[in-house]
DOLUMPA-493565 format. One record per residue (C-alpha): residue number from 1; residue in three letters; x, y, z. Coordinates in steps of 0.05 Angstrom, whole numbers, always signed. Each point is the difference from the previous one (the first is absolute). Layout:
BEGIN
+-----+------+--------+--------+--------+
|  nr | rest |      x |      y |      z |
+-----+------+--------+--------+--------+
| NUM |  ALA |      X |      Y |      Z |
...
+-----+------+--------+--------+--------+
//
This chain:
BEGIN
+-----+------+--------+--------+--------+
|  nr | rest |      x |      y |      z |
+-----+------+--------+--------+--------+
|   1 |  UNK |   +150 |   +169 |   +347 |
|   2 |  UNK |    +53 |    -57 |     +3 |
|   3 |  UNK |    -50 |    -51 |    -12 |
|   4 |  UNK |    -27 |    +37 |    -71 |
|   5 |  UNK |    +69 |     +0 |    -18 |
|   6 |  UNK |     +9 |    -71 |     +9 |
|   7 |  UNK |    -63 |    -20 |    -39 |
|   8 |  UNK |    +19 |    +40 |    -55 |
|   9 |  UNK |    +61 |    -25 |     -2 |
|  10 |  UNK |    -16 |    -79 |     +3 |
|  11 |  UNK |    -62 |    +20 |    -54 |
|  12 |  UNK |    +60 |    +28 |    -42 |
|  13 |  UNK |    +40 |    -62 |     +9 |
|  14 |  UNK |    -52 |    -53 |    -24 |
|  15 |  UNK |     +3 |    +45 |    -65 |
|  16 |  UNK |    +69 |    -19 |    -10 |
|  17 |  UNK |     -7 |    -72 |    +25 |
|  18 |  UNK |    -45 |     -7 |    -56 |
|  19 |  UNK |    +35 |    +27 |    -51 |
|  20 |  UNK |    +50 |    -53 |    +18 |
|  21 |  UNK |    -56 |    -50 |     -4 |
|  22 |  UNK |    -14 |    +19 |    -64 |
|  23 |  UNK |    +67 |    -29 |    -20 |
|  24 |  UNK |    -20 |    -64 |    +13 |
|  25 |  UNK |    -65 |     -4 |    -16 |
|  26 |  UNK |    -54 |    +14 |    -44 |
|  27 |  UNK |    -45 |    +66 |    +22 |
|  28 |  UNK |    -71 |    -24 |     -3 |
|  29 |  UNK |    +25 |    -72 |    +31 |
|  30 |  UNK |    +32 |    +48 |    +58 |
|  31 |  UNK |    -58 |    +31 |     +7 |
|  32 |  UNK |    -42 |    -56 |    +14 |
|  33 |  UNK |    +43 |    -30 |    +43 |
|  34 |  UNK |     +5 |    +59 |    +33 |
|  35 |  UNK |    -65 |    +22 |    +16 |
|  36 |  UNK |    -26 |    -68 |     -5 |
|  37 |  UNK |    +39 |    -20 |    +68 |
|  38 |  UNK |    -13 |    +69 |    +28 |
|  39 |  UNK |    -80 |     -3 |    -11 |
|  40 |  UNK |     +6 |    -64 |    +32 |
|  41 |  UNK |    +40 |    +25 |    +66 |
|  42 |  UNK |    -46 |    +49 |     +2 |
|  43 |  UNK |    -68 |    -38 |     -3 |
|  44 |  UNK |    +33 |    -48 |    +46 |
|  45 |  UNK |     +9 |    +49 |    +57 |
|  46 |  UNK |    -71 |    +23 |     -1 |
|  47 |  UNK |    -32 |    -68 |     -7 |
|  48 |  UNK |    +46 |    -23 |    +58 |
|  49 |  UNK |    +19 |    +53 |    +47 |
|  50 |  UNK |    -47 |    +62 |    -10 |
|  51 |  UNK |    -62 |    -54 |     -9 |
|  52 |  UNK |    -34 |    +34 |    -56 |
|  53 |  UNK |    -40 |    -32 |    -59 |
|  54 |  UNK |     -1 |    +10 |    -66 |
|  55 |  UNK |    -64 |    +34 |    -17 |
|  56 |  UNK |     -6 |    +26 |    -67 |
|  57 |  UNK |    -67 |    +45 |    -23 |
|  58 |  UNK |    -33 |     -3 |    -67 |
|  59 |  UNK |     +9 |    +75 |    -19 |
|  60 |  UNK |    +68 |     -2 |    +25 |
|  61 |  UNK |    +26 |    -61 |    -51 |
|  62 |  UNK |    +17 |    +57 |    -54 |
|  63 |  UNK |    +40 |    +47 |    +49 |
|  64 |  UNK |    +43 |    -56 |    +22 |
|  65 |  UNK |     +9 |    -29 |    -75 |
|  66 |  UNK |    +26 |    +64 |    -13 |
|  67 |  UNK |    +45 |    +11 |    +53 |
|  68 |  UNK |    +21 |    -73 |    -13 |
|  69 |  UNK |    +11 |    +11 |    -84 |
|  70 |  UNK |    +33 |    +70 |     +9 |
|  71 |  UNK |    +24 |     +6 |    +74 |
|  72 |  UNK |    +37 |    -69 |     -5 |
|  73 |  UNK |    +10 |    -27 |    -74 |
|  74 |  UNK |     -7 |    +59 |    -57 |
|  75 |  UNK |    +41 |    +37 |    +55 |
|  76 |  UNK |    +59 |    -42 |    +13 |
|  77 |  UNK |     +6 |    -32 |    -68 |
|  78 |  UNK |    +11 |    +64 |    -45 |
|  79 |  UNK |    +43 |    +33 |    +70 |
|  80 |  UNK |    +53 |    -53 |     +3 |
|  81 |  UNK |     +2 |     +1 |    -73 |
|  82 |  UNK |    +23 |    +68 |     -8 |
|  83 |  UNK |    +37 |     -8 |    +64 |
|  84 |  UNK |    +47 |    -39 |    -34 |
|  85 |  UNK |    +19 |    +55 |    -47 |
|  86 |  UNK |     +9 |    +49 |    +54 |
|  87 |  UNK |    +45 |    +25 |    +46 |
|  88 |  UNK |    -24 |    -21 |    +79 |
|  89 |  UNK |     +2 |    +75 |    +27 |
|  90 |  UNK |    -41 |    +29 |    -68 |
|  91 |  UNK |    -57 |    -59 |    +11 |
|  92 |  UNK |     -2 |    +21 |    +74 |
|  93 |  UNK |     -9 |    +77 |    -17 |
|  94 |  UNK |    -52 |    -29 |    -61 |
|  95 |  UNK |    -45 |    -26 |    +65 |
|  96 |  UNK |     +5 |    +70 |    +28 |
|  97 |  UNK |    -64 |    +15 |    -44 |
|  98 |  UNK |    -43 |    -40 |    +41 |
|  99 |  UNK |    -17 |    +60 |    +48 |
| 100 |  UNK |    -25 |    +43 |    -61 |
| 101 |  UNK |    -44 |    -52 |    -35 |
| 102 |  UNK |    -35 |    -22 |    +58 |
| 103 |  UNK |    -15 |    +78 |    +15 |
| 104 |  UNK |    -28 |     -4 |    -75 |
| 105 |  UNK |    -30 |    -67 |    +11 |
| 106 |  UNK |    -30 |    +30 |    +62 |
| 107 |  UNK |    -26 |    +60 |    -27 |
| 108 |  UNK |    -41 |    -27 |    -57 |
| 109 |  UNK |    -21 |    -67 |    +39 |
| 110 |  UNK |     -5 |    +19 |    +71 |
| 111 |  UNK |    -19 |    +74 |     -9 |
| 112 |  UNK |    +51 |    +24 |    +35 |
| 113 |  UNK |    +18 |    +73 |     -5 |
| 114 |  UNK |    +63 |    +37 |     -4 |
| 115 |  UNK |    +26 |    +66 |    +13 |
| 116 |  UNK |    +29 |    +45 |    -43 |
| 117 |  UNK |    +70 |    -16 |    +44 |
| 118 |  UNK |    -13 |    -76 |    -24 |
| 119 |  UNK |     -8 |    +10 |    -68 |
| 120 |  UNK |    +60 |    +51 |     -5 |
| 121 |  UNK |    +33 |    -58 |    +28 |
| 122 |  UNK |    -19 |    -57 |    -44 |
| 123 |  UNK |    +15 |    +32 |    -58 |
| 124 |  UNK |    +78 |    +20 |    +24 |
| 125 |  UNK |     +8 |    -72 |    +16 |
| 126 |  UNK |    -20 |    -19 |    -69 |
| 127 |  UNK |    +50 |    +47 |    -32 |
| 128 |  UNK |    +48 |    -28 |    +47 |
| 129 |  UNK |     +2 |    -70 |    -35 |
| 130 |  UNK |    +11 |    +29 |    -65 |
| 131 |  UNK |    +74 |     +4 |     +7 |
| 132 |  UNK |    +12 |    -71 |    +24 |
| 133 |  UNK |    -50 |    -19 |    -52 |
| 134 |  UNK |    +47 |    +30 |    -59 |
| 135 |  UNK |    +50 |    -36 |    +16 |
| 136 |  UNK |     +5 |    -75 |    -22 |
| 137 |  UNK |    +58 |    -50 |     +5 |
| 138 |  UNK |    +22 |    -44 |    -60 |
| 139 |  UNK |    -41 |    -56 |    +31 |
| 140 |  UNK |    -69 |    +31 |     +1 |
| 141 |  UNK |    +11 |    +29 |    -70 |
| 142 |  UNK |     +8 |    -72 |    -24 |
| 143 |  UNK |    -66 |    -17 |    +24 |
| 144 |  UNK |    -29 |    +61 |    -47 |
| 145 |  UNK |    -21 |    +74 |    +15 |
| 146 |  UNK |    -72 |    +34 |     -3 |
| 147 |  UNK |     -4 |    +77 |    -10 |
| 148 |  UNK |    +83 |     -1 |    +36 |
| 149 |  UNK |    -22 |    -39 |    +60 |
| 150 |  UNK |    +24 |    -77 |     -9 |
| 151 |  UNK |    -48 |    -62 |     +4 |
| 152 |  UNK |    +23 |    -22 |    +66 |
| 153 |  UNK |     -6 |    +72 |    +32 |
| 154 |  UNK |    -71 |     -1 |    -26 |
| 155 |  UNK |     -9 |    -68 |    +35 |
| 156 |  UNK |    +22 |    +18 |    +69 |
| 157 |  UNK |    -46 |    +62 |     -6 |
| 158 |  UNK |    -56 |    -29 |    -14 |
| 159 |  UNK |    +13 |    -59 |    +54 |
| 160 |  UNK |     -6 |    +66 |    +56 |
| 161 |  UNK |    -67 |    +26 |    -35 |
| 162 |  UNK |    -21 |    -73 |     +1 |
| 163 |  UNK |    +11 |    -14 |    +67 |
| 164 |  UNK |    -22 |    +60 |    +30 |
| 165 |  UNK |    -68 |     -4 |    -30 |
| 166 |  UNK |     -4 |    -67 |    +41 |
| 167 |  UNK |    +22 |    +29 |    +62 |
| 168 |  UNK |    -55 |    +57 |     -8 |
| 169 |  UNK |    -50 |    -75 |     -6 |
| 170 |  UNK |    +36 |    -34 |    +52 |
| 171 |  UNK |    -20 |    +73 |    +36 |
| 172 |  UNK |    -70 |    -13 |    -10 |
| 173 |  UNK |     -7 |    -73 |    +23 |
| 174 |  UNK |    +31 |    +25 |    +70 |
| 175 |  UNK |    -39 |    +57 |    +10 |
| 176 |  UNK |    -61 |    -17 |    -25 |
| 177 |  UNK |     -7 |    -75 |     +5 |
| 178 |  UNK |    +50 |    -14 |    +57 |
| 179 |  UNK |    +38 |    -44 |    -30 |
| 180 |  UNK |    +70 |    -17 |    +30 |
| 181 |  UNK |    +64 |    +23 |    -40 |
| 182 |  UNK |    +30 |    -63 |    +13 |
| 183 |  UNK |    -52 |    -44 |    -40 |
| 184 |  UNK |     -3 |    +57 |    -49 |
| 185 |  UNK |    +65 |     -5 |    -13 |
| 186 |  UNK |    +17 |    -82 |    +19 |
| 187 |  UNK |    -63 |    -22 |    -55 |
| 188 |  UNK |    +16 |    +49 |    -48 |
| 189 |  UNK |    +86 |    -12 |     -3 |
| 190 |  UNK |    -18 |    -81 |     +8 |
| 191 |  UNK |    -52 |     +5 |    -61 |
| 192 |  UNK |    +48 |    +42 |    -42 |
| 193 |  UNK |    +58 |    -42 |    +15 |
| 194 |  UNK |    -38 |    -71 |    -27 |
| 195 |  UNK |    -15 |    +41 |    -56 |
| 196 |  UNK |    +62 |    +28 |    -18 |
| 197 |  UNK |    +30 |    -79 |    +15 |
| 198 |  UNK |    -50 |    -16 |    -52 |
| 199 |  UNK |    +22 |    +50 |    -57 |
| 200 |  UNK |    +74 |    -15 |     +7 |
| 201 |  UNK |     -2 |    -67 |    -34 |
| 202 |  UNK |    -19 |    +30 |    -61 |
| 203 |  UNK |    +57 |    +64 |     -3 |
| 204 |  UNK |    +56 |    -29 |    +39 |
| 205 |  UNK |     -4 |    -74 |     -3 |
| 206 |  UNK |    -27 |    -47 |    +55 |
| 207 |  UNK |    +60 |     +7 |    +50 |
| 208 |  UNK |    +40 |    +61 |    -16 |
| 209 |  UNK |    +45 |     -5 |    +58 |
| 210 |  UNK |    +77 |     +0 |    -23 |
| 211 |  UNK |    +27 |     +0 |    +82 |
| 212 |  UNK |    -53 |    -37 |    +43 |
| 213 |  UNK |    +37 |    +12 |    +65 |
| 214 |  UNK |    +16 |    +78 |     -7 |
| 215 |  UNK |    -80 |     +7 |    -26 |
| 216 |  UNK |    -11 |    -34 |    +62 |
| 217 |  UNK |    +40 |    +48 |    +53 |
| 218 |  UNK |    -23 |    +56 |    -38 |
| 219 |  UNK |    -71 |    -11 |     -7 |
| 220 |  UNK |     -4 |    -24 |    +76 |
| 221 |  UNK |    +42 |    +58 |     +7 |
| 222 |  UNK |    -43 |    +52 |    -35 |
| 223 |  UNK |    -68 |    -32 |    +30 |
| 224 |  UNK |    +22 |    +11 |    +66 |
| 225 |  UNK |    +15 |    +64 |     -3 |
| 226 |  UNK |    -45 |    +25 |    -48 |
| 227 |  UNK |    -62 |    -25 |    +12 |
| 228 |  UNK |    +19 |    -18 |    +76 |
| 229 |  UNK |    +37 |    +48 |    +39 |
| 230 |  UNK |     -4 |    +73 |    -46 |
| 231 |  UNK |    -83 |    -23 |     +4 |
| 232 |  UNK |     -7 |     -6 |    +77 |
| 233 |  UNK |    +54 |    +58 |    +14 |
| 234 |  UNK |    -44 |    +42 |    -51 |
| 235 |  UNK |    -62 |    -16 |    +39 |
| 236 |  UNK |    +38 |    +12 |    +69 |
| 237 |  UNK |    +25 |    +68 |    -16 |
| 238 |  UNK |    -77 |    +18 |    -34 |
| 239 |  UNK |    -13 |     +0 |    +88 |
| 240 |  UNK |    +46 |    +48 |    +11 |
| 241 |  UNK |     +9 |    +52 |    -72 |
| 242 |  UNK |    -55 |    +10 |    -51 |
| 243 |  UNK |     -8 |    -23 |    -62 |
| 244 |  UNK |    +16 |    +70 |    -37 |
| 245 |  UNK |    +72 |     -2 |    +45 |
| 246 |  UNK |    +10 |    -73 |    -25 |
| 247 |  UNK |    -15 |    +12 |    -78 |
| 248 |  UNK |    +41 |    +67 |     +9 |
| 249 |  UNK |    +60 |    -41 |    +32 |
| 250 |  UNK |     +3 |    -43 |    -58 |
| 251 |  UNK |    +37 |    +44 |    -39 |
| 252 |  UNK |    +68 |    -25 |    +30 |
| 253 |  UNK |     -6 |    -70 |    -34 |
| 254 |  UNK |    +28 |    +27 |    -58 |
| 255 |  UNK |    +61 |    +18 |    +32 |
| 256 |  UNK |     +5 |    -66 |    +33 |
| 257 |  UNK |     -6 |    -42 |    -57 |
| 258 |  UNK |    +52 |    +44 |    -39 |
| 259 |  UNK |    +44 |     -8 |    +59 |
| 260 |  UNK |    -27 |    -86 |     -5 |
| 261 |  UNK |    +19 |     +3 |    -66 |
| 262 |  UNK |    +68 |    +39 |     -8 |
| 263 |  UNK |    +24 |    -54 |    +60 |
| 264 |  UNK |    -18 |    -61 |    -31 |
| 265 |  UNK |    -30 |     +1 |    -74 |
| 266 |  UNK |    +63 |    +61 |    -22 |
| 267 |  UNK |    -57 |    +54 |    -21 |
| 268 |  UNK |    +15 |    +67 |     -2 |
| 269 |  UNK |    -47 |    +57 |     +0 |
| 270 |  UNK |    -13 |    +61 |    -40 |
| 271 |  UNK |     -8 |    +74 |    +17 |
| 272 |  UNK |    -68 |     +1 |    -29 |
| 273 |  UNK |    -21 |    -44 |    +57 |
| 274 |  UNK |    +22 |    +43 |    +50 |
| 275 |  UNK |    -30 |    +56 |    -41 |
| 276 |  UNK |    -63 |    -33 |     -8 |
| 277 |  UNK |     -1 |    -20 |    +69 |
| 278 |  UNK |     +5 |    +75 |    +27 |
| 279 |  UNK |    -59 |    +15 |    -43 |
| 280 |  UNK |    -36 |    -52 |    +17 |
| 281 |  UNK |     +8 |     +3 |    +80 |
| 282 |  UNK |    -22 |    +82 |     -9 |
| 283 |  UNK |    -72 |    -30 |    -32 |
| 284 |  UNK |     -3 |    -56 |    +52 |
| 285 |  UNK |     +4 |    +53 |    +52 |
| 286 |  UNK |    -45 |    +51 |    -22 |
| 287 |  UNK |    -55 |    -57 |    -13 |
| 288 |  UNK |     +4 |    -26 |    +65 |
| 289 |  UNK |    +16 |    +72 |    +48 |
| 290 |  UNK |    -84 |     +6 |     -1 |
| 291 |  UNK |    -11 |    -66 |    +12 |
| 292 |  UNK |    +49 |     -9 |    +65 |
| 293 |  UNK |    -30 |    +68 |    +26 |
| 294 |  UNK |    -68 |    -25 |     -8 |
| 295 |  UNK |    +19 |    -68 |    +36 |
| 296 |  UNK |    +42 |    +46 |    +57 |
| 297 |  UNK |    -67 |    +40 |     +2 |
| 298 |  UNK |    -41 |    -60 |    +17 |
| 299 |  UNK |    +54 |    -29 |    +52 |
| 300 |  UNK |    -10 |    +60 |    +31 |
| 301 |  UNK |    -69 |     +9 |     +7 |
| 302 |  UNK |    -12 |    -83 |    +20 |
| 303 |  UNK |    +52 |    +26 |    +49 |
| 304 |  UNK |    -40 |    +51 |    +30 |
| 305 |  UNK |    -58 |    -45 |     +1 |
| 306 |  UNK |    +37 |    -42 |    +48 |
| 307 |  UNK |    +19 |    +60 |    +43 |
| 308 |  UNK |    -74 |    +24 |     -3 |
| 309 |  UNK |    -32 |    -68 |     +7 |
+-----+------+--------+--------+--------+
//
């Protein structure tokens, strides 16, 4: 349990290392840098250590431009932008609706079903983000307001529902293709990132670096353990938990990053965070008490297989 602590903790932290980034630096040119060099790392260790190829089929071209154009670039671009406008701990809580619109995503892609339990659920946890969503700081109302939810609130939403539709197509190249994550994820962040170092020139200039050396630190910094150790420590701790106990873990990131942020950037939070957040952990663990009883129910009959067997 000590280890999921730790890897949401260090996933928290490269939130705020980025917001300090973002002092330096242009967003988009961050982000190319940023995935740019991590795309590379990561096509670099499977070319060279796990001795895979790159073998791209025909029909799957469109799933990985999609991944690529909304996974990596659409994604990170409008994210950091309303990051910027945001407090660290209400951007972390934002993410928290990743669970609920890949159960959507799932749902009317995948055909999976839910039970009544899971719906009940889903719709609790989308109540809970009203609160936090009603409440916007003198920053994001600069930026403009739709319907009482501000610009950059809208952007960090829609970032989630954008990148969990590409985790539900990154889903289907593993399963049904058998594709690894790593060049999944390696092509598509190394793509996005050329692309995104492409764009910049024309919104932020063609260098739009104001400290080199701190961008430096911080981007080696935020690669590193980003893309680096929260990665292999996620895929470590997928051999001993589930996926369902991972995504339901998540929810202390919030409480990191407001801690991350209190310490260092002198944020403060409000009550309707914590109020949203009780709201929100009561969906989260309605939606996923039938799914951990279904996976305890097959542990426990591949147990008695064993036995049997």
């Amino acid at each position: 349990m000590l280890l999921i602590i730790i890897h949401y903790a260090l996933f928290s932290l490269t939130l705020i290392l980025t917001k300090l980034i973002l002092k330096c630096c242009g967003s988009i040119f961050y982000i190319g840098a940023r995935f740019g060099l991590a795309g590379a790392l990561m096509m670099a260790y499977q070319y060279a250590w796990t001795k895979e190829r790159f073998h791209i089929k025909k029909e799957h071209f469109w799933i990985f431009t999609q991944i690529t154009v909304f996974g990596i670039y659409i994604t990170y671009i409008i994210r950091f932008w309303g990051f910027q406008f945001m407090d660290s701990a209400k951007t972390m809580f934002l993410f928290n609706l990743a669970p609920f619109a890949t159960a959507l995503f799932s749902y009317f892609l995948l055909n999976e079903r839910m039970s009544r339990k899971q719906w009940i659920g889903l719709f609790i946890g989308f109540i809970g983000f009203i609160p936090i969503l009603m409440t916007s700081s003198s920053a994001e109302k600069s930026a403009g307001e739709a319907f009482l939810i501000s610009w950059p609130e809208i952007a960090v939403l829609a970032s989630v529902v954008s990148q969990s539709y590409t985790w539900i197509l990154i889903r289907i190249l593993m399963r049904e293709a058998s594709y690894s994550s790593t060049m999944i994820n390696g092509l598509s962040m190394f793509i996005g990132g050329i692309g995104a170092l492409l764009t910049a020139p024309f919104f932020e200039g063609i260098y739009p670096v104001t400290n080199t050396m701190e961008f430096l630190v911080l981007l080696i910094l935020v690669t590193v353990i980003g893309s680096i150790v929260c990665q292999n420590l996620y895929a470590y701790l997928l051999t001993i938990y589930t996926a369902t106990m991972l995504s339901f873990a998540g929810f202390v990131s919030p409480f990191f990053a407001a801690f991350y942020g209190w310490l260092w950037l002198n944020e403060t939070t409000t009550w309707q965070f914590y109020a949203s957040s009780i709201i929100v952990f009561i969906g989260l663990w309605l939606f996923y008490q039938d799914e951990l009883k279904y996976i305890q129910r097959s542990d426990t009959i591949k147990v008695s297989e064993v036995i049997e067997s």
